[in-house]
N, CA and C atoms as a LAMMPS dump frame, in Angstrom:
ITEM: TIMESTEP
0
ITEM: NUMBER OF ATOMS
558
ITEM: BOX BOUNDS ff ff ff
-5.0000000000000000e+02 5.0000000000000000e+02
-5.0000000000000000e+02 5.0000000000000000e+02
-5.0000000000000000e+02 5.0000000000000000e+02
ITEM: ATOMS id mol type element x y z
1 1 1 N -19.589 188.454 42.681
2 1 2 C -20.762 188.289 41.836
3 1 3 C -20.463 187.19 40.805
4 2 1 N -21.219 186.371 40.702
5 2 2 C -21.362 185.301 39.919
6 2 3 C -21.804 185.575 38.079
7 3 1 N -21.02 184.877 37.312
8 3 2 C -20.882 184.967 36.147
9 3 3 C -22.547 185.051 35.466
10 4 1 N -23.155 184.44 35.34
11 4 2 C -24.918 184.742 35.973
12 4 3 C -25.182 186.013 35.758
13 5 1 N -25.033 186.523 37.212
14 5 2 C -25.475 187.731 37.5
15 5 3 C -25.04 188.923 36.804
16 6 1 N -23.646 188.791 36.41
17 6 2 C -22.907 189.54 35.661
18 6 3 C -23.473 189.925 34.38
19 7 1 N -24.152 188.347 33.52
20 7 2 C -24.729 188.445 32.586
21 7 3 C -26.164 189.403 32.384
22 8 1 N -26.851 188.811 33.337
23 8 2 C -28.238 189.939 33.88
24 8 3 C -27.712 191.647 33.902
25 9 1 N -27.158 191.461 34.655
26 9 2 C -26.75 193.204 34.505
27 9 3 C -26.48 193.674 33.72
28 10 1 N -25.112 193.383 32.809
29 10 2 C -24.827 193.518 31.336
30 10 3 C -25.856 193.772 30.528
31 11 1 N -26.566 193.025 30.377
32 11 2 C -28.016 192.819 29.488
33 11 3 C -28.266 194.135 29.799
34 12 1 N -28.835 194.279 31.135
35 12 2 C -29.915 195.786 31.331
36 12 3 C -29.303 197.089 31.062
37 13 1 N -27.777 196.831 30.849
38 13 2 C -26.888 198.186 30.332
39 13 3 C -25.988 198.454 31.171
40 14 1 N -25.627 197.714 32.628
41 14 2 C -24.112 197.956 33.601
42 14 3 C -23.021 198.023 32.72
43 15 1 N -22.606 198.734 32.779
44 15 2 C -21.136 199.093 31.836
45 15 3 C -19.999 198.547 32.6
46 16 1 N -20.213 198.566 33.479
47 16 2 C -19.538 197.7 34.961
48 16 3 C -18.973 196.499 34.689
49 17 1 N -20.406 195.659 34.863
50 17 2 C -20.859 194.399 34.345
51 17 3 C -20.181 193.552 33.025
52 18 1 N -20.584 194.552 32.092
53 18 2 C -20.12 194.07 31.113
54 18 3 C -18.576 194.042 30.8
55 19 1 N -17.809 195.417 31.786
56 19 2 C -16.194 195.284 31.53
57 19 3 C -15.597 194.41 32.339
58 20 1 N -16.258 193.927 33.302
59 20 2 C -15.84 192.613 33.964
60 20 3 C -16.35 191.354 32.984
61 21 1 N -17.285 191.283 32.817
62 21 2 C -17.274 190.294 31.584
63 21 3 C -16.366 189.634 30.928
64 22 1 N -15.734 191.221 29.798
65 22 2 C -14.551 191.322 29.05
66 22 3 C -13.393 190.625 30.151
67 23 1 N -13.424 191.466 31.088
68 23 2 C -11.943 191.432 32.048
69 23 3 C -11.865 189.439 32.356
70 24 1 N -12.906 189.339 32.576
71 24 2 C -12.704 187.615 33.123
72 24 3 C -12.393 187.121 31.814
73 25 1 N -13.025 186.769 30.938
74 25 2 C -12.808 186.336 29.957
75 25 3 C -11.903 186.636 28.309
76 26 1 N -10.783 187.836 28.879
77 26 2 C -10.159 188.796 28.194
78 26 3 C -8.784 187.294 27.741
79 27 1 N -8.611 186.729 28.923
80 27 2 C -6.847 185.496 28.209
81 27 3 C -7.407 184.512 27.843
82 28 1 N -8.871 184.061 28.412
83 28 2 C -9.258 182.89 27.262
84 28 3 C -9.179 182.614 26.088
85 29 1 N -9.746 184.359 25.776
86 29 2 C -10.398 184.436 24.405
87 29 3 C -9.084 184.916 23.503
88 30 1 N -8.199 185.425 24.052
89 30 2 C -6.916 185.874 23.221
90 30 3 C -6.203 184.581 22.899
91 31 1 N -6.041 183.416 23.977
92 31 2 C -5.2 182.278 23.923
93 31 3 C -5.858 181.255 22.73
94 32 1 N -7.385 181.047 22.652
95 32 2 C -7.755 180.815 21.983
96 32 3 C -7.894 180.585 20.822
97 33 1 N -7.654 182.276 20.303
98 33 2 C -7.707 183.018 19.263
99 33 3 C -5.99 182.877 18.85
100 34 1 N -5.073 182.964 19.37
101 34 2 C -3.614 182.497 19.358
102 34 3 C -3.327 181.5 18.537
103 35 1 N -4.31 180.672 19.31
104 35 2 C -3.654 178.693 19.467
105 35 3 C -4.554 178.534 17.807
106 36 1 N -5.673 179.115 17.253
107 36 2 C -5.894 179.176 16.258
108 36 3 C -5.557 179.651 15.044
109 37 1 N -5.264 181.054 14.982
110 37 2 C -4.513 181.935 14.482
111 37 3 C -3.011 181.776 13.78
112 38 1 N -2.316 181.519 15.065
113 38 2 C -1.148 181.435 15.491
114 38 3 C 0.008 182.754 15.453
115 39 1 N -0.55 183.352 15.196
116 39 2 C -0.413 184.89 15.105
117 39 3 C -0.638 186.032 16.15
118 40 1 N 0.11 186.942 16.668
119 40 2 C -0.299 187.816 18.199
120 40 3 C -1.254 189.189 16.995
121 41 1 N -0.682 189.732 16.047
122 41 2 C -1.844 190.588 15.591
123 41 3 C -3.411 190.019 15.357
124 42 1 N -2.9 188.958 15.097
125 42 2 C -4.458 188.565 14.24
126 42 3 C -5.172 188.098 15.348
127 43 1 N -4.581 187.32 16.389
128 43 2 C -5.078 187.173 17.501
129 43 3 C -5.574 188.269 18.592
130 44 1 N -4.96 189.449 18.377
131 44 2 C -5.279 190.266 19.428
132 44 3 C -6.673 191.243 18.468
133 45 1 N -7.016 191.086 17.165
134 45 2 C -7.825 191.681 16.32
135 45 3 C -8.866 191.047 16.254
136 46 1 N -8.506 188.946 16.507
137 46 2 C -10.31 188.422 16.389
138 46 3 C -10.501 188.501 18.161
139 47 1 N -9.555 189.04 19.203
140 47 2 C -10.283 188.745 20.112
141 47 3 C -11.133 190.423 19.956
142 48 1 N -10.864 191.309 19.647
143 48 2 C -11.525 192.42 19.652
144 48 3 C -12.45 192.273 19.027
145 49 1 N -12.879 191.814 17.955
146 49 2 C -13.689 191.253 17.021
147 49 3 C -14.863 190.58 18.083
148 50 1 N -14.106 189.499 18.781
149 50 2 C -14.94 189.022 19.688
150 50 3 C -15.829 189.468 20.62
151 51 1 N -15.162 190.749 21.524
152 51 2 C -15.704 191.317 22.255
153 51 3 C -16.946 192.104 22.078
154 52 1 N -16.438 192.879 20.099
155 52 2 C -17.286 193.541 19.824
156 52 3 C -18.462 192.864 19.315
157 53 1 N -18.757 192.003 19.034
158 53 2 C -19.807 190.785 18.921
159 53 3 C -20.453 190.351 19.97
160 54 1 N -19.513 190.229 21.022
161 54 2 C -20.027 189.822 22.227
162 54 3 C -21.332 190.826 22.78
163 55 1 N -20.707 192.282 22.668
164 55 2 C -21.226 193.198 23.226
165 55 3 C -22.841 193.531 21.998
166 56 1 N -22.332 193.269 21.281
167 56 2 C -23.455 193.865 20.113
168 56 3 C -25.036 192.434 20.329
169 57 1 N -24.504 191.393 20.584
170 57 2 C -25.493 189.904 20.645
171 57 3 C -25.444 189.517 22.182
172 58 1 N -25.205 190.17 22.924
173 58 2 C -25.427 189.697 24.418
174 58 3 C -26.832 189.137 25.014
175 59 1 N -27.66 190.233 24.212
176 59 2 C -28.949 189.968 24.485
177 59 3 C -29.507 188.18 23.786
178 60 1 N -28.841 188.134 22.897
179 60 2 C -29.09 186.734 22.222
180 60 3 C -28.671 185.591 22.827
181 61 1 N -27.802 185.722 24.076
182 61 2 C -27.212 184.587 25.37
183 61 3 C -28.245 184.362 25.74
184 62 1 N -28.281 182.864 25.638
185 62 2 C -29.404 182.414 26.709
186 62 3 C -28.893 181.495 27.683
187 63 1 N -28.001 181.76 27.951
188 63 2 C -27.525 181.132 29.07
189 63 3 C -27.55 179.872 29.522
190 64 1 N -27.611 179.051 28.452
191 64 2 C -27.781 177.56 28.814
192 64 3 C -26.373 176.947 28.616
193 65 1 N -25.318 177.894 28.801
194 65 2 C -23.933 177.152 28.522
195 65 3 C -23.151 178.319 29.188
196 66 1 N -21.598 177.781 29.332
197 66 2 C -21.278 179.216 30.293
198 66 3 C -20.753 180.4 28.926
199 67 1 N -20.583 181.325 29.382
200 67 2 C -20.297 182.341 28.106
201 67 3 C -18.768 181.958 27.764
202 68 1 N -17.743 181.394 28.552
203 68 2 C -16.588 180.705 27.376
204 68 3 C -16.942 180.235 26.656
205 69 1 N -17.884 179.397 26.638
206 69 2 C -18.217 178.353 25.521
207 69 3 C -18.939 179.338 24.44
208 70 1 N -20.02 179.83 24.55
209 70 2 C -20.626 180.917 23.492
210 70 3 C -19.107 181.477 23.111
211 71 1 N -18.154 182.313 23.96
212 71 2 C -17.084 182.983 23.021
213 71 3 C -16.353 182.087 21.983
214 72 1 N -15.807 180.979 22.54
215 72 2 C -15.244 179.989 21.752
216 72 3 C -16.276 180.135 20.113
217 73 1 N -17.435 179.56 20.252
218 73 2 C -18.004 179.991 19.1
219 73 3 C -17.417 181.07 18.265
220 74 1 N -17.535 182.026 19.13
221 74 2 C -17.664 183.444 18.296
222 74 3 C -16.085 183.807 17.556
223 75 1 N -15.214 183.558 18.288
224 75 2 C -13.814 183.103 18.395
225 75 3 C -13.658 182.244 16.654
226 76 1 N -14.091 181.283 17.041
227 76 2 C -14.102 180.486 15.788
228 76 3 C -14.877 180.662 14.91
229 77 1 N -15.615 181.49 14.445
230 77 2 C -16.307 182.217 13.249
231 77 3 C -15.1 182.999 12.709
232 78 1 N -14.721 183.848 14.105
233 78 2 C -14.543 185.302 13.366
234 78 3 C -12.566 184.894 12.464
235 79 1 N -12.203 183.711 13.257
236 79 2 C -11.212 182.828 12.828
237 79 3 C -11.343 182.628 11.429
238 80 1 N -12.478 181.47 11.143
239 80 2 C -12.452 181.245 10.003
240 80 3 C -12.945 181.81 9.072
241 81 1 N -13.213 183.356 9.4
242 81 2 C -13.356 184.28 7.829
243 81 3 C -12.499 185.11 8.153
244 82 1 N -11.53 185.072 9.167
245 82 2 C -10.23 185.622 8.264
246 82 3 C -9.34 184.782 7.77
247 83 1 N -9.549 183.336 8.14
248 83 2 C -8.483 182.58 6.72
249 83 3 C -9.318 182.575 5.533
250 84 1 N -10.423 182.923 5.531
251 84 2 C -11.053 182.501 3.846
252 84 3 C -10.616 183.592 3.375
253 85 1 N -10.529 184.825 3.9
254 85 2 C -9.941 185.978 3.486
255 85 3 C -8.505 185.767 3.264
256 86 1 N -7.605 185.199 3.724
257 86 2 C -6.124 185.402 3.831
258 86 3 C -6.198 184.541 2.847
259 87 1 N -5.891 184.274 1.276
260 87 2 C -5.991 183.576 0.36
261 87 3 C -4.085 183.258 0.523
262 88 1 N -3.217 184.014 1.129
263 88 2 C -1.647 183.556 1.025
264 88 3 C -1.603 182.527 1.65
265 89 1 N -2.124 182.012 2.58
266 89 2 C -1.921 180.95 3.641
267 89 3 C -2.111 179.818 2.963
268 90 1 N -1.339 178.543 2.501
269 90 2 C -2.173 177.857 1.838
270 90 3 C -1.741 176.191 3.315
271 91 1 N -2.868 175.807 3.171
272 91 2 C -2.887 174.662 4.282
273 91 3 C -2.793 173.34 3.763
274 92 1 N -2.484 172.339 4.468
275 92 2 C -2.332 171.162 3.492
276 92 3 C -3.525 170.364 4.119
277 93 1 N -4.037 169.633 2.714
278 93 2 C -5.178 169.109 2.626
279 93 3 C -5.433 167.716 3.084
280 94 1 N -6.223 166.98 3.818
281 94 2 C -6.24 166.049 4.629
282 94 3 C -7.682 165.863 4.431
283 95 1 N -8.973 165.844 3.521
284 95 2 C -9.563 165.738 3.528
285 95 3 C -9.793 163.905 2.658
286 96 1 N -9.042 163.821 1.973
287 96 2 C -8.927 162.561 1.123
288 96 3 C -7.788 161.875 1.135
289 97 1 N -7.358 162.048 2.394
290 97 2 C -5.551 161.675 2.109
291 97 3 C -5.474 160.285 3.032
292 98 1 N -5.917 159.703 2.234
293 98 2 C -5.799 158.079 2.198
294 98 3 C -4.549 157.275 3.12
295 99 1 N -3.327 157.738 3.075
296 99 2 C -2.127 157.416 3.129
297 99 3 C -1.938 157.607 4.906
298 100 1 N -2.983 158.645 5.527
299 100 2 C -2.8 158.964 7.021
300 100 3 C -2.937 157.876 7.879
301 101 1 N -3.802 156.745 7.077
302 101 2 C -4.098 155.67 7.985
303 101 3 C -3.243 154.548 7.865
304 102 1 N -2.02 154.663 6.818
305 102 2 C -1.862 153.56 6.647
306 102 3 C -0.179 153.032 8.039
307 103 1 N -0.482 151.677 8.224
308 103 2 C 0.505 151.935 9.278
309 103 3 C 1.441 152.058 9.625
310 104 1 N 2.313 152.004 8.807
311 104 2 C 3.81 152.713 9.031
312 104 3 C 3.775 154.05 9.963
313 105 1 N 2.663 154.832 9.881
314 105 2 C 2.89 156.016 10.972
315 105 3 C 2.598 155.583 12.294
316 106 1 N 2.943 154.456 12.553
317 106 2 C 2.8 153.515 13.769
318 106 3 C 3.941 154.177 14.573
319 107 1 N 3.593 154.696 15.971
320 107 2 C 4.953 155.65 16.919
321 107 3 C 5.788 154.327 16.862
322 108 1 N 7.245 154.279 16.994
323 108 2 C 8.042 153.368 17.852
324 108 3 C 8.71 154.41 18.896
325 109 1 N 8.096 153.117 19.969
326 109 2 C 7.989 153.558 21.14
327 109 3 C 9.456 153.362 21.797
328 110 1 N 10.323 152.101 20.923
329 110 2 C 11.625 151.858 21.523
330 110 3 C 12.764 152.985 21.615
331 111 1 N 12.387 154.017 21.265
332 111 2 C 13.141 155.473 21.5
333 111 3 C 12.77 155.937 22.248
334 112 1 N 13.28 156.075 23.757
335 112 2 C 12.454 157.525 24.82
336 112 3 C 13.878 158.506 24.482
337 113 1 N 13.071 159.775 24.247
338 113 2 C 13.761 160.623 23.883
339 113 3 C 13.905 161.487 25.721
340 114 1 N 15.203 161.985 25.371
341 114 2 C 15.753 162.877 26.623
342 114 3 C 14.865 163.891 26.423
343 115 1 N 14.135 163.674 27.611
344 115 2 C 12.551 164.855 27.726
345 115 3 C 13.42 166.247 27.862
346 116 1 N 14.044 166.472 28.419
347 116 2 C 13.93 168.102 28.562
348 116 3 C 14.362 168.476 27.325
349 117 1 N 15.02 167.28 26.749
350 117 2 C 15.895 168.153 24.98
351 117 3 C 14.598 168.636 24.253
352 118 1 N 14.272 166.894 24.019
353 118 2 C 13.314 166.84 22.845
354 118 3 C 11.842 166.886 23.235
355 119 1 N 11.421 167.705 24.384
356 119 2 C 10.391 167.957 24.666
357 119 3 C 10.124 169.28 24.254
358 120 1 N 11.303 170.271 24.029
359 120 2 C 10.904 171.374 23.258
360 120 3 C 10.891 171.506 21.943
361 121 1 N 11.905 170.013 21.278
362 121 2 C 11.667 169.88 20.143
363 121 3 C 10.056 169.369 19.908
364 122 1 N 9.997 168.387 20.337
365 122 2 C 8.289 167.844 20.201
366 122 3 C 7.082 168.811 19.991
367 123 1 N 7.696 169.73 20.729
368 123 2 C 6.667 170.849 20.903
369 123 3 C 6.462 171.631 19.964
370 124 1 N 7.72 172.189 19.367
371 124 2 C 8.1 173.266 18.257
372 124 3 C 7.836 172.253 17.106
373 125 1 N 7.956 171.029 16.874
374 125 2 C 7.253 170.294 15.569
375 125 3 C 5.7 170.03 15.376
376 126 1 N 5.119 169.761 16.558
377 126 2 C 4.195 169.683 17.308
378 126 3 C 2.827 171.071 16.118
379 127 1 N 3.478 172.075 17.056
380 127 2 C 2.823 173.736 16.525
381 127 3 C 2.997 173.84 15.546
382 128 1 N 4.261 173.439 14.545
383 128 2 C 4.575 174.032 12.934
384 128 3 C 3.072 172.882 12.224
385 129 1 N 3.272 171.448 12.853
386 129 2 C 2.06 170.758 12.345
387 129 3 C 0.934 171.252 12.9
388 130 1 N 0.648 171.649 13.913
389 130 2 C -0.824 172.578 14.238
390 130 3 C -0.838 173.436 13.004
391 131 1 N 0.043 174.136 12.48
392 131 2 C -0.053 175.331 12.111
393 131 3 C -0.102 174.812 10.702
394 132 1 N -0.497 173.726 10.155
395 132 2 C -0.586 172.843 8.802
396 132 3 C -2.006 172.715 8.229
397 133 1 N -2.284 172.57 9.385
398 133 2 C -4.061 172.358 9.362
399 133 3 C -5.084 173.156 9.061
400 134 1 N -5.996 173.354 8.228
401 134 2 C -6.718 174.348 7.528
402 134 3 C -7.373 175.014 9.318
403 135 1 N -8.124 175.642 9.242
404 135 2 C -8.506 176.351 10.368
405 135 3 C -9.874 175.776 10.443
406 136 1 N -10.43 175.47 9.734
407 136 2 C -11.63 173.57 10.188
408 136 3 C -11.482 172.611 11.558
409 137 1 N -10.237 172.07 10.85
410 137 2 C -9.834 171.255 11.379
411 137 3 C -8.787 171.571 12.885
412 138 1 N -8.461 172.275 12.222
413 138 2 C -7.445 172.952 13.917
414 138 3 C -8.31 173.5 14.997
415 139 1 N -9.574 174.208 14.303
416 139 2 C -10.41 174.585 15.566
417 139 3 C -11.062 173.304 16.314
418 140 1 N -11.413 172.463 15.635
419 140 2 C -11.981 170.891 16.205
420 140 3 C -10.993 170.778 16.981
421 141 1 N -9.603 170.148 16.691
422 141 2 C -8.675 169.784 17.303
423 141 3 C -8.307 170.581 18.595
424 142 1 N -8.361 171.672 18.281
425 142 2 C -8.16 172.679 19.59
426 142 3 C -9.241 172.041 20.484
427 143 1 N -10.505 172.337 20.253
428 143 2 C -11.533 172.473 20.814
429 143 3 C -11.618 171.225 21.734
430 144 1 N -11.346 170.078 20.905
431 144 2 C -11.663 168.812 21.657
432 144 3 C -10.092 168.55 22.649
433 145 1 N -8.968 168.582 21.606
434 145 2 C -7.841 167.859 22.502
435 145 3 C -6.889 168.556 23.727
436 146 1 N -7.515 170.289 23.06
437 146 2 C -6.28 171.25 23.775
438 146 3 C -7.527 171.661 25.113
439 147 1 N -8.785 172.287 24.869
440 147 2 C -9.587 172.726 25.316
441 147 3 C -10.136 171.41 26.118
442 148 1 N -10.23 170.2 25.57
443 148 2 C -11.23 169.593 26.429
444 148 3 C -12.639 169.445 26.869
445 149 1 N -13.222 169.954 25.49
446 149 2 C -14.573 169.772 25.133
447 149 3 C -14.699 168.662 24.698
448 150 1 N -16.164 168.25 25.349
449 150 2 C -17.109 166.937 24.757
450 150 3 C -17.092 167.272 23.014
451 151 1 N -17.408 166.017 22.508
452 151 2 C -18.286 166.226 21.411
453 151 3 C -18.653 166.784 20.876
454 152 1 N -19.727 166.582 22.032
455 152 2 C -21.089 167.116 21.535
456 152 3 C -20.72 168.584 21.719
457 153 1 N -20.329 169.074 22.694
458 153 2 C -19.943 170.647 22.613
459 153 3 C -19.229 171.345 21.921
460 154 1 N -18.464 170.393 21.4
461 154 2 C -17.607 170.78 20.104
462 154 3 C -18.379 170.979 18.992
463 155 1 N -19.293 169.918 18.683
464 155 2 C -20.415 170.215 17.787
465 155 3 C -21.257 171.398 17.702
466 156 1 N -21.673 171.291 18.946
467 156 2 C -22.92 172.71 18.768
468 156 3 C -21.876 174.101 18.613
469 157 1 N -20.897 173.976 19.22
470 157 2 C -19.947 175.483 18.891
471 157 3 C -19.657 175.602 17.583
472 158 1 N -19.413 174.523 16.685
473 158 2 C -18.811 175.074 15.346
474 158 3 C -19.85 174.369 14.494
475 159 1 N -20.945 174.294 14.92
476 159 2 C -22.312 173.757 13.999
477 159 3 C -22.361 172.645 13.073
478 160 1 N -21.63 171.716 13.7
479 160 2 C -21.283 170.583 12.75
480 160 3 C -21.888 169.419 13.617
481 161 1 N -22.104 168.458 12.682
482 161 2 C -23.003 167.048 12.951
483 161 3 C -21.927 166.633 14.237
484 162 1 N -22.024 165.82 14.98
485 162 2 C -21.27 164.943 15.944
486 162 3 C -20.392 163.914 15.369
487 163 1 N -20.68 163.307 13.821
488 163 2 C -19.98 162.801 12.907
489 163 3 C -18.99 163.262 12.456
490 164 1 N -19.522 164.352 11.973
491 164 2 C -18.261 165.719 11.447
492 164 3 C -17.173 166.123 12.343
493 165 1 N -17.918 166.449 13.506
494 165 2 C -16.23 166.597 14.539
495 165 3 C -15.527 165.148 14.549
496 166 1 N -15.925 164.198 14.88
497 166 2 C -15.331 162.921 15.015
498 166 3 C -14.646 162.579 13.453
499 167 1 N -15.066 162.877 12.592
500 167 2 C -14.315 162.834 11.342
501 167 3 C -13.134 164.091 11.31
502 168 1 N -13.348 165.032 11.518
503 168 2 C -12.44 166.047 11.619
504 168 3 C -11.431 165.879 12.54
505 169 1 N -11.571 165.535 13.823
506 169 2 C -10.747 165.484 14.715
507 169 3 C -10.1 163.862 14.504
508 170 1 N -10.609 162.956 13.776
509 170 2 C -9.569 161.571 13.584
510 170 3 C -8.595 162.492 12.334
511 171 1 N -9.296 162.99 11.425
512 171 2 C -8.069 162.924 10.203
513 171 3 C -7.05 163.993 10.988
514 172 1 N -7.499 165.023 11.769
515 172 2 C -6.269 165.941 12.014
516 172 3 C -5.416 165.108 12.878
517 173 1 N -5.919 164.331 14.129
518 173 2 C -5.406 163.131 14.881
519 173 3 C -4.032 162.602 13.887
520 174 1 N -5.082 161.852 12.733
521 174 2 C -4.151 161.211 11.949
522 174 3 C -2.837 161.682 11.373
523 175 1 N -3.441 163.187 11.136
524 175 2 C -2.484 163.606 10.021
525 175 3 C -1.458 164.309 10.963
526 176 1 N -1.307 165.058 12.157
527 176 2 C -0.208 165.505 13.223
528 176 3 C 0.504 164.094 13.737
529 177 1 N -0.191 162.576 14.042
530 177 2 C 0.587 161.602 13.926
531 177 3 C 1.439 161.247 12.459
532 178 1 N 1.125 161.469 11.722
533 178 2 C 1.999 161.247 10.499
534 178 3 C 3.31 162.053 10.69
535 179 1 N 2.825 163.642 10.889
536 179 2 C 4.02 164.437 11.2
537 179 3 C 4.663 164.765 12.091
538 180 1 N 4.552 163.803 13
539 180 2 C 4.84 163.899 14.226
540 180 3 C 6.346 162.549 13.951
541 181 1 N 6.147 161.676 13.549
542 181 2 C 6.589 160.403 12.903
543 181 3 C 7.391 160.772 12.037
544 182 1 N 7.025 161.338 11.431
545 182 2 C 8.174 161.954 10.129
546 182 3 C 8.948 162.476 10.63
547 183 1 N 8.565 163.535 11.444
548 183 2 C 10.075 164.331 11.909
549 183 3 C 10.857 163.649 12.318
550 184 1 N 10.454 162.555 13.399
551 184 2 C 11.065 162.061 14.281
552 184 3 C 11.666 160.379 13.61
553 185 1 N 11.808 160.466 12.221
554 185 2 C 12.078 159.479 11.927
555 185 3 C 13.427 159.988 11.222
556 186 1 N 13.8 161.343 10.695
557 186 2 C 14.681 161.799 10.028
558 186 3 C 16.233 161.624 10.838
């Protein structure tokens, strides 16, 4: 049965339906919620969060997108009011930070690093700078570079102008190249 149909049934009350729903879309929405988060409690709490949203506004799908994409939404709401809530977390600010563009954070490329070493290093510097980024900006970034959403779909999921993601996703761009450079300049 097709994701579609699944939805139709769900709607009319298949309990079936709807736990296959959950079941297909149960590691999206956790990995998601992870790669945002960065946390396995908090992640395994907005995907429940999710579900239970899911289940409560189903009727409000209109199906003009596939329901990953609606979760992603929902995903990224329920994300960013628990960092407005988590007042300990404090993120570093990239909204006016002038200095991201300037070019010294230019890669030099005349270093290839021994991939299997420093490919887990890359990685593990990589995430600590994901994990820098206010939860704005990391969900853009997810959305567009990790996920592989358009734009424009990035836009309509987190309700921002098409400007706004493209501004959001250059400064985080910018600012994980800065720290990406830094590390690797020490």
């Amino acid at each position: 049965m097709d994701e579609k149909e699944l939805i139709l049934l769900a709607k009319s009350g298949d309990k079936k339906a709807l736990s296959q729903l959950i079941k297909d879309n149960e590691q999206t929405v956790y990995n998601f919620s992870f790669k945002i988060c960065r946390d396995r409690d908090k992640a395994e709490h907005i995907m429940q969060e999710t579900f239970y949203s899911m289940i409560k506004s189903l009727h409000q799908f209109d199906g003009n997108s596939k329901l990953s994409t609606w979760l992603y939404r929902i995903v990224s709401n329920h994300c960013l009011m628990l960092a407005r809530k988590d007042k300990s977390k404090n993120f570093v600010s990239i909204d006016n930070d002038d200095e991201l563009y300037e070019d010294r954070y230019t890669a030099d490329w005349s270093r290839i690093p021994n991939l299997s070493i420093e490919n887990d290093e890359l990685k593990k510097i990589l995430d600590e700078s994901i994990d820098k980024l206010s939860p704005e900006y990391r969900i853009v970034f997810l959305l567009r570079d990790v996920e592989g959403l358009s734009t424009e779909d990035t836009a309509k999921l987190t309700e921002l102008s098409v400007p706004a993601v493209k501004s959001r996703l250059h400064r985080a761009r910018a600012f994980l190249r800065k720290e990406l450079n830094e590390a690797f300049s020490k």
